[in-house]
N, C-alpha and C positions, 0 to 999 in steps of 0.2 A: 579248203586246203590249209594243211599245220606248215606254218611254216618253222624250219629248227635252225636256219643259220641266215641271219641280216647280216646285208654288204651296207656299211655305212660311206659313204665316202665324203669328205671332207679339206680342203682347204685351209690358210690360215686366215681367210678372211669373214666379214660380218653375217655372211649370207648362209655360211656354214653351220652358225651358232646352233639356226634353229632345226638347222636338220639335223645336227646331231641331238639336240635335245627330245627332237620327235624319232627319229631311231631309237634312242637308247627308252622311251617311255616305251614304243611297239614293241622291242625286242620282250622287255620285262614282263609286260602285260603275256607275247606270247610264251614268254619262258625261253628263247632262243637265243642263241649262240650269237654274241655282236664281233663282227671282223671289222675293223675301221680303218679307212683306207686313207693315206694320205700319199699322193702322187708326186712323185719330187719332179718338177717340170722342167725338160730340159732344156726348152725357149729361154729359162728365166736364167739360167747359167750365163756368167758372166767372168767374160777373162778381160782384163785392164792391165798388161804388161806395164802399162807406164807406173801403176801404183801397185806392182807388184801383186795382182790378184792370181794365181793359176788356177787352173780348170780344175784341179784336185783343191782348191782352199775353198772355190766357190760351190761347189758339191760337198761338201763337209760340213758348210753353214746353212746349204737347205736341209739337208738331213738332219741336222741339228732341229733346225726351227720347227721339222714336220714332226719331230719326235716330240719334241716339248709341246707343240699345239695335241699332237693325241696324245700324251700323259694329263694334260688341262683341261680336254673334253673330255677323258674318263671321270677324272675328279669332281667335275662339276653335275658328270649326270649316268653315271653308272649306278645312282643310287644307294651308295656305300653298301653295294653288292659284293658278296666273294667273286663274282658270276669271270670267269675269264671273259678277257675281251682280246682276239688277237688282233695285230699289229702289222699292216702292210706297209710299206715304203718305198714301194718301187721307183726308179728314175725312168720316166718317158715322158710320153704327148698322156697328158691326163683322161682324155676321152679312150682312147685306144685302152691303158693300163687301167683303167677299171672293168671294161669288158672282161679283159684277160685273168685281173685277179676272181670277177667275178665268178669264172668258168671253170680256173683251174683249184679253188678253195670251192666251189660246188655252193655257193650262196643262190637262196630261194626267191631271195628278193630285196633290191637296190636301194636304197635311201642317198635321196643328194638334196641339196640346195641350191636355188637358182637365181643368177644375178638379175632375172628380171629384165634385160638388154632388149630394147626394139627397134625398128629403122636400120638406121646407117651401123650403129653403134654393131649391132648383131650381124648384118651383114658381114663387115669387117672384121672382127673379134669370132666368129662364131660361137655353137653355143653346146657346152660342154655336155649339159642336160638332154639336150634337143637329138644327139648324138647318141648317146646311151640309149634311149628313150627308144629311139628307131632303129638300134643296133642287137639290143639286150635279148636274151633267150626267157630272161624271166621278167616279170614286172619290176618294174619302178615307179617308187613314190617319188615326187617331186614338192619340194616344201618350198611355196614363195618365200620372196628375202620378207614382203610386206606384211607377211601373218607372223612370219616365223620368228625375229630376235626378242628375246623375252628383255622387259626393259631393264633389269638389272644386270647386264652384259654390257661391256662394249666391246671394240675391235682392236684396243690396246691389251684389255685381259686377257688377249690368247698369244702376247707377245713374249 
């Protein structure tokens, strides 16, 4: 199967690095179309009346941060390609809003990164991966945290 459009999806943290870095090698290798998904989570919204946060100030800075980590994972591994890469940003539950972009943007095939979480840890926390994985119409790669951050990356470069 050719595939012509990868669903990268991505977070702003460590685990993401190397998924994006292995999407954006696949995509090139196949010549495909990278859509890169960063899910603005609506768990992580925070309203603090007492120090003045509003629910519009705290949605403004994750969309901020999601947009500057996908401008930073292009830079670093779109291969100083012309190659478009679009740009998802939706606000929800991140497992859910990857399906959906997956579906309605018509991607052939998934690329995520995975926190690795097992026991109690995963129980609680669930697992974003695990969801996709068993929910998806198409395949998903799944890129360990432990193979995947190349060592000249850290988790402050995508701040």
């Amino acid at each position: 199967m050719q595939y012509t459009k990868v669903l990268i999806a991505v977070d702003n943290s460590t685990f993401s690095i190397g998924a994006a870095k292995a999407g954006f090698e696949l995509a090139h290798q196949l010549k495909a179309t990278v859509g890169l998904a960063f899910v603005i989570d609506i768990s992580k919204e925070i309203i603090n009346t007492d120090l003045g946060i509003t629910l519009q100030q705290s949605a403004t800075a994750l969309l901020k941060q999601a947009e500057d980590t996908i401008e930073q994972l292009i830079q670093m591994y779109n291969d100083n390609s012309k190659a478009e890469v679009l740009r998802f940003t939706p606000e929800g539950f991140p497992k859910k809003e990857i399906l959906n972009i997956a579906k309605e943007w018509g991607a052939e095939l998934i690329i995520m990164g995975t926190h690795g979480r097992t026991g109690l840890s995963h129980l609680l926390v669930g697992s974003v991966a695990e969801y996709v994985i068993k929910n998806a119409d198409v395949p998903v790669l799944v890129v360990p945290f432990r193979k995947s951050v190349p060592k000249n990356v850290a988790l402050h470069d995508l701040k």
